[in-house]
BALOBA-1460 file (C-alpha; in Angstrom, 3 decimals):
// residues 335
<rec num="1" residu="x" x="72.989" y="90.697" z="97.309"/>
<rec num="2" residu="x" x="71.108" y="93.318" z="95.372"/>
<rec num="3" residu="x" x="68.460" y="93.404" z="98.230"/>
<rec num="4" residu="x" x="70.718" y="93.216" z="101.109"/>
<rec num="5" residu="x" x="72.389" y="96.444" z="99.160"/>
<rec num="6" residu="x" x="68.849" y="98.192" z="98.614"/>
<rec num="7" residu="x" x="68.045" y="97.648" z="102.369"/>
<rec num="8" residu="x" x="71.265" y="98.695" z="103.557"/>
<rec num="9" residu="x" x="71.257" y="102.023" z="101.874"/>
<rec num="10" residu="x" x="67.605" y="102.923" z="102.822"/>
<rec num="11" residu="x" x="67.907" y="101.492" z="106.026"/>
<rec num="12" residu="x" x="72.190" y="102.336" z="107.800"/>
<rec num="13" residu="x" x="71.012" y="105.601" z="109.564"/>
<rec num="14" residu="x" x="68.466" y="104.799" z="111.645"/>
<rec num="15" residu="x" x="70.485" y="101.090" z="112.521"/>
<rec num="16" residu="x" x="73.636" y="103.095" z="113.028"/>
<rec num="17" residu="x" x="71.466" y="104.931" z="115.692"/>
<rec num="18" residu="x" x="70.723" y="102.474" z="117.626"/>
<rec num="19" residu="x" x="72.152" y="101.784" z="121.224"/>
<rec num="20" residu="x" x="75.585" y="99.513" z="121.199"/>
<rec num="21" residu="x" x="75.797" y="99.474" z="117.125"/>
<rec num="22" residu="x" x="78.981" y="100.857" z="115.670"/>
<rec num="23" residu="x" x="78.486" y="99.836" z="112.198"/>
<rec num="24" residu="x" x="76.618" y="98.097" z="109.776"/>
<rec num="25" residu="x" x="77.061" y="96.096" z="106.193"/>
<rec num="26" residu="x" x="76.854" y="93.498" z="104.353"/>
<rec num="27" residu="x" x="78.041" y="89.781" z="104.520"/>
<rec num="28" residu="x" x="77.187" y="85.924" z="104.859"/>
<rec num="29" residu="x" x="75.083" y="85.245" z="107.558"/>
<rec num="30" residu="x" x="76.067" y="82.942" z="110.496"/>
<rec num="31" residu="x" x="73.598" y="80.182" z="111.891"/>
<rec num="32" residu="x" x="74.853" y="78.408" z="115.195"/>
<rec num="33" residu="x" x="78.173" y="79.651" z="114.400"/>
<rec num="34" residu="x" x="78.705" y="78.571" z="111.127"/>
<rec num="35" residu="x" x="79.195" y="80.612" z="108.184"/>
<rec num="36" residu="x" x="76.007" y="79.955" z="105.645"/>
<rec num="37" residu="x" x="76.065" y="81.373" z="101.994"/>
<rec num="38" residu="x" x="73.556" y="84.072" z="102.326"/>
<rec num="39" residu="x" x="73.556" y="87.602" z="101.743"/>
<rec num="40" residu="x" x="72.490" y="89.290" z="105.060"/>
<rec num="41" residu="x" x="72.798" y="92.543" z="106.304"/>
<rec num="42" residu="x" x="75.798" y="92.781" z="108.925"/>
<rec num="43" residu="x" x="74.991" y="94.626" z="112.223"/>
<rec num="44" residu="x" x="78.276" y="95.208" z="114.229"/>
<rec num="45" residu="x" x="77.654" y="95.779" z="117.953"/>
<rec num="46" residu="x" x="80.088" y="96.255" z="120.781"/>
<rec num="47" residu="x" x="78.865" y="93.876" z="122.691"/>
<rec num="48" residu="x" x="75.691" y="91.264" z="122.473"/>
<rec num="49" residu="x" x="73.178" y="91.815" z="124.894"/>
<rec num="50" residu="x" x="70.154" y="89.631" z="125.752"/>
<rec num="51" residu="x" x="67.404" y="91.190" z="124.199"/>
<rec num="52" residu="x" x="65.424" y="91.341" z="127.564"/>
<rec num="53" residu="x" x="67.844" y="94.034" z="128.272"/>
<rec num="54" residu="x" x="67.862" y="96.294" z="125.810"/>
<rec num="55" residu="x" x="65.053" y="98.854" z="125.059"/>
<rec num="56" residu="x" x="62.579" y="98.216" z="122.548"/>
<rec num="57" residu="x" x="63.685" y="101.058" z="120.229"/>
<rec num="58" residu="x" x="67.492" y="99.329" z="120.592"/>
<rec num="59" residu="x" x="66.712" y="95.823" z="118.998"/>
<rec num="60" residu="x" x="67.516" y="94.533" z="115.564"/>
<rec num="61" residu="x" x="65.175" y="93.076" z="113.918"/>
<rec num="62" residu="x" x="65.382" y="89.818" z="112.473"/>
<rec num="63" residu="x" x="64.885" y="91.639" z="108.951"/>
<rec num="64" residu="x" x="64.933" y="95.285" z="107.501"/>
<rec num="65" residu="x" x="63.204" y="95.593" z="104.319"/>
<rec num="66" residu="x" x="62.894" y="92.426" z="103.578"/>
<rec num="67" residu="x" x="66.715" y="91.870" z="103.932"/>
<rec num="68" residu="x" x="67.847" y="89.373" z="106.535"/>
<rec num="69" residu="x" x="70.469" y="90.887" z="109.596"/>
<rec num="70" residu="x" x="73.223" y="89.497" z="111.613"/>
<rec num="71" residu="x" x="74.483" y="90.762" z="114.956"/>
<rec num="72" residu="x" x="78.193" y="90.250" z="115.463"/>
<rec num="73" residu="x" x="80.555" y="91.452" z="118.068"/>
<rec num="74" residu="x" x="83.102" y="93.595" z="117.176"/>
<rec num="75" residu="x" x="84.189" y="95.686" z="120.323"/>
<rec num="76" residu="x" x="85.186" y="99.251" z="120.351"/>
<rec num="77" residu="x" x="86.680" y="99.942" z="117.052"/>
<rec num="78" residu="x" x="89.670" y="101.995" z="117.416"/>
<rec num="79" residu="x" x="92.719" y="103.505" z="114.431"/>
<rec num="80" residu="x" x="95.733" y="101.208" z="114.980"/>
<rec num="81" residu="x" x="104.328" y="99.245" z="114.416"/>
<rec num="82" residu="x" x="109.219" y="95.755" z="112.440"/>
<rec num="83" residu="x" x="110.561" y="98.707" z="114.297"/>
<rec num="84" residu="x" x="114.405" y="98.953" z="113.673"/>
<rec num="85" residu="x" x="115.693" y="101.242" z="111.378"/>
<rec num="86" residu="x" x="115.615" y="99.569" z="108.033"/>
<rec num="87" residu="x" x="117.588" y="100.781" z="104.925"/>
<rec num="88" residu="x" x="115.982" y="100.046" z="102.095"/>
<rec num="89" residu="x" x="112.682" y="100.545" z="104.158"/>
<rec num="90" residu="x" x="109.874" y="97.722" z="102.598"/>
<rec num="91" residu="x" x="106.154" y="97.684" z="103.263"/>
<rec num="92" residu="x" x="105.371" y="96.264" z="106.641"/>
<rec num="93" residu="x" x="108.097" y="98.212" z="108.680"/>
<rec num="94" residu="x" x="107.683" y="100.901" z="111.473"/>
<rec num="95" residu="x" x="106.898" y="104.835" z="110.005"/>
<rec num="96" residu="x" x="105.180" y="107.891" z="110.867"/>
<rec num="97" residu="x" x="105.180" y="111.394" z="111.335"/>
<rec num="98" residu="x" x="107.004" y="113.293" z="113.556"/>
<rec num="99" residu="x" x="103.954" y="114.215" z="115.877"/>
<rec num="100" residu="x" x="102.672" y="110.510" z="116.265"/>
<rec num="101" residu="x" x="103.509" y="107.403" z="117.772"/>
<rec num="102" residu="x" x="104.067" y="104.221" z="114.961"/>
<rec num="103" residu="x" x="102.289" y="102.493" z="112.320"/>
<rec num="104" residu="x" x="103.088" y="100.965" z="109.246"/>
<rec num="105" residu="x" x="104.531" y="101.964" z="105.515"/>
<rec num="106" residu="x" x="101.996" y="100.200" z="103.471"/>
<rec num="107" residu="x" x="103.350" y="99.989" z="100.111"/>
<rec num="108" residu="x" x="105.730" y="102.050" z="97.755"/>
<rec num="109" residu="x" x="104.237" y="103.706" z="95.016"/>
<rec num="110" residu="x" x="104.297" y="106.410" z="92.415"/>
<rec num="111" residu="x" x="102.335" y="109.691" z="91.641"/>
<rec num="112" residu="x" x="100.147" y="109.137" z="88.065"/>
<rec num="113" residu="x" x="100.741" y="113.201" z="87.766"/>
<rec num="114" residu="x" x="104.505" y="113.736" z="88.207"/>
<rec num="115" residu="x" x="105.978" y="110.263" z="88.842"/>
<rec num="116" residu="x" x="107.600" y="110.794" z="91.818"/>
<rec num="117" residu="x" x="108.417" y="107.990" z="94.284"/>
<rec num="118" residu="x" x="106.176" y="108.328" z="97.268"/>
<rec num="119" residu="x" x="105.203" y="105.986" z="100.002"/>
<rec num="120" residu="x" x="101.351" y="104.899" z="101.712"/>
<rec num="121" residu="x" x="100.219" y="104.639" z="104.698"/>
<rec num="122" residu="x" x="97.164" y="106.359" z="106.635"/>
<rec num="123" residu="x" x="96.293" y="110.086" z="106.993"/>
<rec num="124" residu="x" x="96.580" y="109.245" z="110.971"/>
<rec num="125" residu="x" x="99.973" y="107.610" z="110.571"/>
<rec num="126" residu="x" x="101.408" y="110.352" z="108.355"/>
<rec num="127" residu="x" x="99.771" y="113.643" z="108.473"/>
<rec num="128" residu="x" x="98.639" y="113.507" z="112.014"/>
<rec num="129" residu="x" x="94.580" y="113.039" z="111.682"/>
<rec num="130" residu="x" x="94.423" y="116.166" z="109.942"/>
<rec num="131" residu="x" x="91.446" y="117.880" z="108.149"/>
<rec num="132" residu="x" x="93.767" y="120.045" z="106.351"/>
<rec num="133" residu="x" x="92.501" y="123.034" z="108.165"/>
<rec num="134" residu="x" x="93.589" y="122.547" z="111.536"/>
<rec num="135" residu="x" x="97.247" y="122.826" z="111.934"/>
<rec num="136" residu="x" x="98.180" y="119.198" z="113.121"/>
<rec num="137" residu="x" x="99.792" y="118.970" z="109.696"/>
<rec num="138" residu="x" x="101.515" y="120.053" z="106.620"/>
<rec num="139" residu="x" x="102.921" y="119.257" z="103.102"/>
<rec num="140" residu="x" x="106.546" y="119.027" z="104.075"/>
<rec num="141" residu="x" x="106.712" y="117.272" z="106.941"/>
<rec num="142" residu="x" x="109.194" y="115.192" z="108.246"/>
<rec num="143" residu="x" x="108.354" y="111.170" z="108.296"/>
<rec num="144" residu="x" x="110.967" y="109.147" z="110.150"/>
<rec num="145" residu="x" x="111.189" y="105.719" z="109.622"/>
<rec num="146" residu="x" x="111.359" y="103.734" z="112.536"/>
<rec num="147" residu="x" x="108.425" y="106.238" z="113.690"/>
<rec num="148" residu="x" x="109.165" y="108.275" z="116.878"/>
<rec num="149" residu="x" x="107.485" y="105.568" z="119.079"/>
<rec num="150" residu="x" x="110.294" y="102.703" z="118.156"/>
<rec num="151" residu="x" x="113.194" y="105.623" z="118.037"/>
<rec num="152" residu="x" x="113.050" y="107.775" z="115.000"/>
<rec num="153" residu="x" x="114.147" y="111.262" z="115.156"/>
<rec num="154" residu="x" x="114.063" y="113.780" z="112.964"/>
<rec num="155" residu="x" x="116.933" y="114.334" z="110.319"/>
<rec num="156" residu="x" x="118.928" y="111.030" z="111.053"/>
<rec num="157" residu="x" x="115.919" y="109.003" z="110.703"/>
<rec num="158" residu="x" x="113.815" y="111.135" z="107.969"/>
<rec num="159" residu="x" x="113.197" y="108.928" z="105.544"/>
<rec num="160" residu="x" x="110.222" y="111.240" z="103.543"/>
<rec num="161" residu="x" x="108.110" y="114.104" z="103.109"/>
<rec num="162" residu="x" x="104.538" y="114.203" z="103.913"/>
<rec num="163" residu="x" x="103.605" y="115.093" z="100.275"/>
<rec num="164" residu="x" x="99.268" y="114.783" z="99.791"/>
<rec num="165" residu="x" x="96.305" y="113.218" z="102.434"/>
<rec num="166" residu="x" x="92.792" y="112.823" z="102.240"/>
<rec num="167" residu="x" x="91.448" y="115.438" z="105.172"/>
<rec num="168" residu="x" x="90.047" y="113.206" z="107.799"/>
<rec num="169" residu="x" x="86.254" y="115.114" z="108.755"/>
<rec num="170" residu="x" x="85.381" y="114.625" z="112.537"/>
<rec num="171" residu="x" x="81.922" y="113.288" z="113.413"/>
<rec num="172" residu="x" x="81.461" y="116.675" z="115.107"/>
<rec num="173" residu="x" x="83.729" y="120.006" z="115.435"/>
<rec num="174" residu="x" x="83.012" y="123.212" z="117.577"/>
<rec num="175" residu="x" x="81.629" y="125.888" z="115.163"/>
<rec num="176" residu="x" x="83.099" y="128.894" z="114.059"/>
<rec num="177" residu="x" x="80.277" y="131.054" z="112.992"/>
<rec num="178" residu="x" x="79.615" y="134.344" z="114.482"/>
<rec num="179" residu="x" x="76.061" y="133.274" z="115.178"/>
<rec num="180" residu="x" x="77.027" y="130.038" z="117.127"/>
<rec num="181" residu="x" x="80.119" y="131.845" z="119.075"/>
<rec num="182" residu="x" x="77.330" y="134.472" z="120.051"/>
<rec num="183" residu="x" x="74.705" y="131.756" z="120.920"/>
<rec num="184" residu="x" x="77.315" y="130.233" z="122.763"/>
<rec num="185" residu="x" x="78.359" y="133.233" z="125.373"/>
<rec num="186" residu="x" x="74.789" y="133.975" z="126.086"/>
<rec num="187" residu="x" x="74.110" y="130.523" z="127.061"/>
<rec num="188" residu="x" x="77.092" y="130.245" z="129.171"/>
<rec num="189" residu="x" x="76.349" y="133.930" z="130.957"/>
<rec num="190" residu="x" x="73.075" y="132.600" z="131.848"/>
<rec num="191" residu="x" x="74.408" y="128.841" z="133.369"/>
<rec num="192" residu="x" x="77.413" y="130.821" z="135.624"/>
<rec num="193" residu="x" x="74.665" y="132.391" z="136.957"/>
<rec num="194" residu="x" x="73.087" y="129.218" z="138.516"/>
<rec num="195" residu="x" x="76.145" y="127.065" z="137.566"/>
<rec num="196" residu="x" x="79.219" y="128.593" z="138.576"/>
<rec num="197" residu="x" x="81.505" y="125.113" z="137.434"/>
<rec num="198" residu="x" x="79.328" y="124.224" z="134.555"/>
<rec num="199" residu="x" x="80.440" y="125.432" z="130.482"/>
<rec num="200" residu="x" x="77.800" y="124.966" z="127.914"/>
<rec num="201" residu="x" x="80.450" y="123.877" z="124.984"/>
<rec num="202" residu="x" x="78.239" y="123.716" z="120.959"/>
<rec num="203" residu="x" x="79.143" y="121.369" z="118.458"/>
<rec num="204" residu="x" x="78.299" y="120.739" z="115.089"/>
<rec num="205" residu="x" x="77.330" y="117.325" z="113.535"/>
<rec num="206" residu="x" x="79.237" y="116.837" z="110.084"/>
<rec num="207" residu="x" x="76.493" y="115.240" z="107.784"/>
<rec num="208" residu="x" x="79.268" y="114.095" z="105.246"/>
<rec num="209" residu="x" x="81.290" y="111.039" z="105.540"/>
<rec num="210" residu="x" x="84.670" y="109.852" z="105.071"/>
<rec num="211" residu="x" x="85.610" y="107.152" z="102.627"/>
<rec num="212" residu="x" x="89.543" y="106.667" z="103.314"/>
<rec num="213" residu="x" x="92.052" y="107.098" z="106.393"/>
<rec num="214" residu="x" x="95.239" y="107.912" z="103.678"/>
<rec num="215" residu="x" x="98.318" y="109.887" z="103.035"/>
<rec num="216" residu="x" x="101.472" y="109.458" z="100.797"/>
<rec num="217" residu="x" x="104.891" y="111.063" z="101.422"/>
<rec num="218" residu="x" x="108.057" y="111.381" z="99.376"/>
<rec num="219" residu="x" x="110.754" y="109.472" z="99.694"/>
<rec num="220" residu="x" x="114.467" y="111.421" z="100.022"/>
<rec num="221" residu="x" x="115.716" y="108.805" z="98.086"/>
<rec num="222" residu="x" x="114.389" y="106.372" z="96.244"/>
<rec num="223" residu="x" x="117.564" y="103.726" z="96.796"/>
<rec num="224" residu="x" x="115.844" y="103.780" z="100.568"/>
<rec num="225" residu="x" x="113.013" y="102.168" z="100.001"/>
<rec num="226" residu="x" x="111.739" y="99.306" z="98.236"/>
<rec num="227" residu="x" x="107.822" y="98.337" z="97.111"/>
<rec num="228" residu="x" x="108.863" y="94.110" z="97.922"/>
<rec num="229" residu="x" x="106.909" y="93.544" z="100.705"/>
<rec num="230" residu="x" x="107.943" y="90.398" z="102.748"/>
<rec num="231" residu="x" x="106.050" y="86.815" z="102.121"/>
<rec num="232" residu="x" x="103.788" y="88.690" z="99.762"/>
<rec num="233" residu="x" x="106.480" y="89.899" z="97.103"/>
<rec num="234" residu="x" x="105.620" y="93.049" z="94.584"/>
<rec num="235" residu="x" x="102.097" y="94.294" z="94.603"/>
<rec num="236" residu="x" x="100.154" y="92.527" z="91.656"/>
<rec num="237" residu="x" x="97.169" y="95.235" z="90.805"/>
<rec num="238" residu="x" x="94.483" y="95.426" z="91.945"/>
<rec num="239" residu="x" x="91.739" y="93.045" z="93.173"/>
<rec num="240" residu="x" x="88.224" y="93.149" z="94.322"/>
<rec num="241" residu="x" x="87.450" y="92.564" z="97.881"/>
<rec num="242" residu="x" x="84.438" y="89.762" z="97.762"/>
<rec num="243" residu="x" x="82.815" y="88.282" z="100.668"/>
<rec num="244" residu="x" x="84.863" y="85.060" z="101.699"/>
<rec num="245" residu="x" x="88.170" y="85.963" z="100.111"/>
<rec num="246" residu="x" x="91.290" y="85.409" z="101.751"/>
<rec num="247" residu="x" x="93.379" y="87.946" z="102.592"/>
<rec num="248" residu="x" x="96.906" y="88.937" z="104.249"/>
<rec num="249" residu="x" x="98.358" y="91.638" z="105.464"/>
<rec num="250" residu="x" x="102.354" y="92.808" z="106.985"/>
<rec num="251" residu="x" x="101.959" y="95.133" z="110.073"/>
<rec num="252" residu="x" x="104.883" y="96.598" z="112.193"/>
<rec num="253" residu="x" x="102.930" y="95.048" z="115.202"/>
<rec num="254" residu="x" x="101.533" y="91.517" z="114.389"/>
<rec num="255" residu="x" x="103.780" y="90.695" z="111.391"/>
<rec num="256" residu="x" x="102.128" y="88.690" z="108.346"/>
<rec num="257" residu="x" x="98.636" y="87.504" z="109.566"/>
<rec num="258" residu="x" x="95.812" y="86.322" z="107.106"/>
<rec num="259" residu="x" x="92.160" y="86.037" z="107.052"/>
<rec num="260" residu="x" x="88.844" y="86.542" z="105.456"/>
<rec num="261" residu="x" x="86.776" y="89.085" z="104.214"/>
<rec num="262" residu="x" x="83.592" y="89.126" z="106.348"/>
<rec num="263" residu="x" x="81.651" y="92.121" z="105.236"/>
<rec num="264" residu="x" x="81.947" y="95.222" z="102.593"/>
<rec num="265" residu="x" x="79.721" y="98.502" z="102.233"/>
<rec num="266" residu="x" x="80.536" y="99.217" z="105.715"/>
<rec num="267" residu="x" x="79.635" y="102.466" z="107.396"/>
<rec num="268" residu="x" x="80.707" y="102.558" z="111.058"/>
<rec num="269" residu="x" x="82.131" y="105.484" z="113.967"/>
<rec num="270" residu="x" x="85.710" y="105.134" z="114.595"/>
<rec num="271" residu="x" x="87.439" y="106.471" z="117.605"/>
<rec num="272" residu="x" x="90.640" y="108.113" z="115.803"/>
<rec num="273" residu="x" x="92.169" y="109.022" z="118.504"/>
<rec num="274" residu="x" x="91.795" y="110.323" z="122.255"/>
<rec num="275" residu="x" x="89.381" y="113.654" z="121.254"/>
<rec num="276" residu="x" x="88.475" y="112.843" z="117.636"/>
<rec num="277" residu="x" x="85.890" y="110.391" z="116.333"/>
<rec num="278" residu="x" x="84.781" y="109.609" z="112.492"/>
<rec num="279" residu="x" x="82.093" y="108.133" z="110.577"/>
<rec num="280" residu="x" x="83.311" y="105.752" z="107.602"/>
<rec num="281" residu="x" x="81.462" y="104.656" z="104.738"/>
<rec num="282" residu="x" x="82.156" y="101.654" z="102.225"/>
<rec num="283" residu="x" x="84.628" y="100.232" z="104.196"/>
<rec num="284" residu="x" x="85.888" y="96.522" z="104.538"/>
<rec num="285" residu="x" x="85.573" y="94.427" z="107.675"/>
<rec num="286" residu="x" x="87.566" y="91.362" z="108.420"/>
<rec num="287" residu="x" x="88.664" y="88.785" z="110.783"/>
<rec num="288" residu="x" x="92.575" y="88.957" z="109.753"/>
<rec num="289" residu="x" x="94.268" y="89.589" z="113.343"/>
<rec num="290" residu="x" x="95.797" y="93.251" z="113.797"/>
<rec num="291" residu="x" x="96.753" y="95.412" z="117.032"/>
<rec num="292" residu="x" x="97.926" y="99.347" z="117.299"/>
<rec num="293" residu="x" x="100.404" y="99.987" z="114.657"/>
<rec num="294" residu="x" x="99.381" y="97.799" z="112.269"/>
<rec num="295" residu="x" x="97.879" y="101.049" z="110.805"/>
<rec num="296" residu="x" x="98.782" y="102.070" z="107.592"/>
<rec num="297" residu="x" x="99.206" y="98.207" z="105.976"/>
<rec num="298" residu="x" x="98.704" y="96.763" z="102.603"/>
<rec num="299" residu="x" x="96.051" y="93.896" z="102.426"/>
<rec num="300" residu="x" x="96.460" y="91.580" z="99.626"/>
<rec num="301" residu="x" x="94.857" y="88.391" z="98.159"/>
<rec num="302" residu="x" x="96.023" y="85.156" z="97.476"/>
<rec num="303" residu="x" x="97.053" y="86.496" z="93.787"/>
<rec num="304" residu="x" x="99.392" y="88.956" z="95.085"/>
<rec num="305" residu="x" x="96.781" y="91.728" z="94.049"/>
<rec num="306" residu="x" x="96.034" y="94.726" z="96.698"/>
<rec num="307" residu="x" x="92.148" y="94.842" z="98.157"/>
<rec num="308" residu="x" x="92.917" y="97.434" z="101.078"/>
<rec num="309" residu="x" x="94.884" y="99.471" z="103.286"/>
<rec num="310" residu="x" x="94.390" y="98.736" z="107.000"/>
<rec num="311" residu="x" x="93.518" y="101.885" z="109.398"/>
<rec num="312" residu="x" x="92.099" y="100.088" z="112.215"/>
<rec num="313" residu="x" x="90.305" y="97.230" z="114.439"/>
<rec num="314" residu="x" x="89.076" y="96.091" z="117.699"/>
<rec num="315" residu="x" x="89.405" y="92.931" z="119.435"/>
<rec num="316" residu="x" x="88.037" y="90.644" z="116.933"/>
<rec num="317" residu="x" x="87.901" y="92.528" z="113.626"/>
<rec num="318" residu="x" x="89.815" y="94.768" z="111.118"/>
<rec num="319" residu="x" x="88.635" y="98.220" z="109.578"/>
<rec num="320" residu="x" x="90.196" y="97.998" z="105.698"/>
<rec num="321" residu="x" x="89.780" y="101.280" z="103.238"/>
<rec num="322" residu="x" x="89.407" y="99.674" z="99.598"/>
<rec num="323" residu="x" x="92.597" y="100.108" z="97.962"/>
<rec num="324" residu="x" x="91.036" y="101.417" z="94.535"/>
<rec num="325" residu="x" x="89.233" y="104.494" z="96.315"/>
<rec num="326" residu="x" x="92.891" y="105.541" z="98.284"/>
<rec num="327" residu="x" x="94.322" y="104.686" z="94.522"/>
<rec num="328" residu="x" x="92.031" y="107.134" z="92.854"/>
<rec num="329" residu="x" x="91.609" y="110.433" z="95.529"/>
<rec num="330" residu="x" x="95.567" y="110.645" z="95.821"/>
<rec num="331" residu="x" x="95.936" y="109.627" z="92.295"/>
<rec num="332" residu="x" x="98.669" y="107.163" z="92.815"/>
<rec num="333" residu="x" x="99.047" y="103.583" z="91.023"/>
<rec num="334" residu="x" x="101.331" y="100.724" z="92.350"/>
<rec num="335" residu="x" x="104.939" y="100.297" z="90.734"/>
């Protein structure tokens, strides 16, 4: 595992650059589809292509730094709703800001500084995909529960107040600087000349990362909520998420559906929504069924103890933050 970690970290880049790779990690290798025991390094594609058809620079090798690699299909990996109005709301059901669709109340928990009763979910479920900076959001908010997609409305459905997030950084952003404004309208003077219809637009590459997709609001009341979640019961700690662990999870969309972790130390591009995409690092990947929604929910072992909170998926897989990094950078613990 050590080398498979070694390789990974030297090596993510340049794989991650590659054509038809949207992430890579590490997990168990698969021969002839079956699931061996050893460490490998995890190359997520969407879609498997003969290597006769890809270009040279495109292939995976068979190892990186003297790490094995497996291909898998994933798909495009996009951010992912119970949907009555529940009173008292419990982890699993329909929630979101007042700007967005639907996806899921995660779990009920409490701020380590003040103690106040606040509930979890993703920064795109609850603050909008906001970077904190760019007006799609703001401490205060109204979050209706069912979210505006399955009927909330503001005031009779309010159910919290968007209270703290983690700022979501795009994989790119138009600049701001003078310099790159000015660079900008001489470039575009010169292309109208020859180009009437074209627009030379610059953007900026972020070199920095994000590690979680999460947000907490405060409840109204706290007699409207309730941290049992349903077939899973109250949130037992904290666990570690290791390779081959089974895992569970209560979305708004799919219900309670359970799996395996397939891969951790993740880094991968996710399409947040229409206009914005991310890069993630660390993240969880596994083969525990969810659809759009399902964003925003608590994944648990078989001990009752969280491992993750679910922010999104393709076809085949699931895109989990690890629950003790969301824990510690909105400085929340469990009830």
């Amino acid at each position: 595992m050590d080398k498979c970690r070694k390789a990974l970290s030297a090596s993510k880049r340049s794989i991650l650059r590659k054509d038809n790779v949207v992430g890579v990690g590490i997990g168990n290798k698969t021969v002839k589809g079956v699931k061996t025991e050893e460490p490998s390094i995890i190359v997520f594609v969407t879609k498997k292509v003969d290597r006769k058809e890809l270009r040279a620079r495109s292939v995976i090798p068979g190892t990186v730094r003297n790490a094995k690699t497996d291909v898998v299909e994933i798909g495009e990996v996009k951010a992912l709703a119970a949907t009555d109005r529940i009173r008292p709301a419990y982890p699993g059901v329909s929630v979101g800001h007042y700007a967005i669709t639907a996806g899921t109340l995660g779990a009920v928990v409490k701020s380590k500084r003040n103690g106040d009763i606040l509930i979890l979910s993703n920064n795109h479920v609850l603050a909008n995909v906001t970077n904190g900076s760019d007006g799609r959001s703001k401490k205060g908010d109204p979050i209706l529960q069912p979210g505006p997609a399955d009927g909330g409305v503001m005031d009779t459905d309010t159910i919290a107040y968007l209270e703290d997030f983690v700022p979501i950084v795009k994989d790119s952003e138009v600049p701001t600087c003078p310099l790159a404004k000015g660079v900008t309208r001489l470039a575009n003077i010169f292309v109208k000349l020859i180009r009437p219809s074209y627009t030379i637009k610059m953007e900026r590459a972020n070199p920095s990362g994000n590690y979680v997709d999460a947000a907490v609001a405060k409840v109204k009341d706290s007699n409207q909520v309730t941290s049992q979640i349903p077939k899973i019961g109250e949130v037992k700690g904290v666990g570690e998420a290791n390779i081959g662990s089974n895992v569970g999870k209560l979305g708004r969309t799919s219900g309670f559906t359970s799996g395996t972790i397939e891969a951790v130390d993740v880094s991968l591009k996710v399409n947040m929504s229409e206009n914005i995409t991310a890069f993630f690092e660390g993240q969880i990947v596994s083969d525990i069924k969810s659809l759009p929604g399902d964003s925003g929910s608590l994944v648990t072992n078989e001990k009752g103890e969280a491992v993750g909170l679910l922010f999104a998926g393709s076809d085949t897989r699931t895109i989990i933050n690890p629950i003790q990094t969301v824990l510690d950078k909105l400085n929340i613990e469990f009830m």
